[in-house]
C-alpha positions in Angstrom: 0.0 0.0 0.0 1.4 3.5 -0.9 0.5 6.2 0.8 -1.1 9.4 -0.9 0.4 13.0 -0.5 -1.8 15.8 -1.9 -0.5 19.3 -2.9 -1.8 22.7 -2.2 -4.0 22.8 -5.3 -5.3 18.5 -5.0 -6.4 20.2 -1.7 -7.8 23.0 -2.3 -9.9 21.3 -5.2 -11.5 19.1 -2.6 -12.5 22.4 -0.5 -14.2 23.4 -3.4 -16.0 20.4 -4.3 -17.2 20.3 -0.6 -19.0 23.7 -0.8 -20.1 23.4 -4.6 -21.8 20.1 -3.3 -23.2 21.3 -0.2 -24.6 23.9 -1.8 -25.7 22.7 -4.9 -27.2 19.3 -3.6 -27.0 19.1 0.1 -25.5 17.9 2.9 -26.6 13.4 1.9 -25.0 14.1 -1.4 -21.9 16.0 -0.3 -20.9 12.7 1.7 -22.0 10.0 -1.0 -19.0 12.0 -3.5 -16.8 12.6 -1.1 -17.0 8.9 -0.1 -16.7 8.2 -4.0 -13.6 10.3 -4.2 -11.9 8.4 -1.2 -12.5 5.4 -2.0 -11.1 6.3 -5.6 -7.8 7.7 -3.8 -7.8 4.3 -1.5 -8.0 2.3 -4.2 -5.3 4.3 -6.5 -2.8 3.9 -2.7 -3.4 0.1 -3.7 -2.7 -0.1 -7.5 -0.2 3.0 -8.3 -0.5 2.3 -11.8 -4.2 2.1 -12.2 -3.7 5.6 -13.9 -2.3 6.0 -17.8 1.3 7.6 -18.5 0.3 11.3 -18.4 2.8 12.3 -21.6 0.1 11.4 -24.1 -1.4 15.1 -22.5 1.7 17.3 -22.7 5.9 16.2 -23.0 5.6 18.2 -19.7 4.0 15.2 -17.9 6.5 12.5 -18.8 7.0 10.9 -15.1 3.3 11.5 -13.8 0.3 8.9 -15.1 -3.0 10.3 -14.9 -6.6 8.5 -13.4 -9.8 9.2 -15.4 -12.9 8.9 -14.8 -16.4 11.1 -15.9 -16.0 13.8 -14.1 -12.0 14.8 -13.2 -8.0 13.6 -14.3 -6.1 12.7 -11.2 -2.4 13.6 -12.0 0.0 12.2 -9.9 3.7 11.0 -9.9 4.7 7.4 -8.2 7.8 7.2 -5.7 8.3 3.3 -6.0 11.0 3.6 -3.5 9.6 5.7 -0.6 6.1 4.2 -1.7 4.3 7.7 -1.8 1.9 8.6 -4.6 2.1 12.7 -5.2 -1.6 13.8 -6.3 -0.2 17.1 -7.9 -2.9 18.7 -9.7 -6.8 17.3 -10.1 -9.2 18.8 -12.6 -12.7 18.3 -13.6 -13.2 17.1 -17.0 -15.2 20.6 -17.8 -12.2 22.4 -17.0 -9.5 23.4 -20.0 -7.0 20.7 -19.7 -5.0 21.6 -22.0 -4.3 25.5 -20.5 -4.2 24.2 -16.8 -1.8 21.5 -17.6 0.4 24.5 -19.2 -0.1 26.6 -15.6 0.4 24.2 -13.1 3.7 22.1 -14.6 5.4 24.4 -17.0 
């Protein structure tokens, strides 16, 4: 089992999902995402490589693999010898990939 380390922005994105949820839906769906989302992170701490190489976004990702699903990319860099997973930079899918990806790594 690795163990997951989020940056500032991985974070702050899960601040922001809290209130949009909260109050967009309410409180019962707030807690059925958010217990989605950590059971997606648990089960990335499990199988590192569950995500695709990154590159095929931007040259600028060539270490990091990224996790899909329908609504957000999980990017994130394995360290297979201190057995931490880095979750650098999470998006939603509505968001401008391309543009963020060019922010956040360049």
């Amino acid at each position: 089992m690795f163990t997951l380390k989020l940056s500032s922005p991985s974070i702050k994105y899960f601040e922001n999902l809290k209130t949009y949820l909260l109050s967009s839906f309410g409180e019962k769906v707030k807690k059925e995402v958010l217990a989605r989302e950590k059971e997606k992170l648990e089960n990335l701490g499990s199988f590192p490589y569950l995500g695709i190489k990154a590159a095929k976004f931007s040259e600028l990702l060539n270490s990091y693999y990224v996790l899909i699903d329908k609504y957000e990319y999980i990017f994130y860099h394995v360290d297979k010898k201190e057995k931490i997973i880095y979750i650098e930079l999470i998006l939603s899918t509505k968001e401008n990939l391309a543009q963020k990806i060019q922010n956040y790594f360049h």
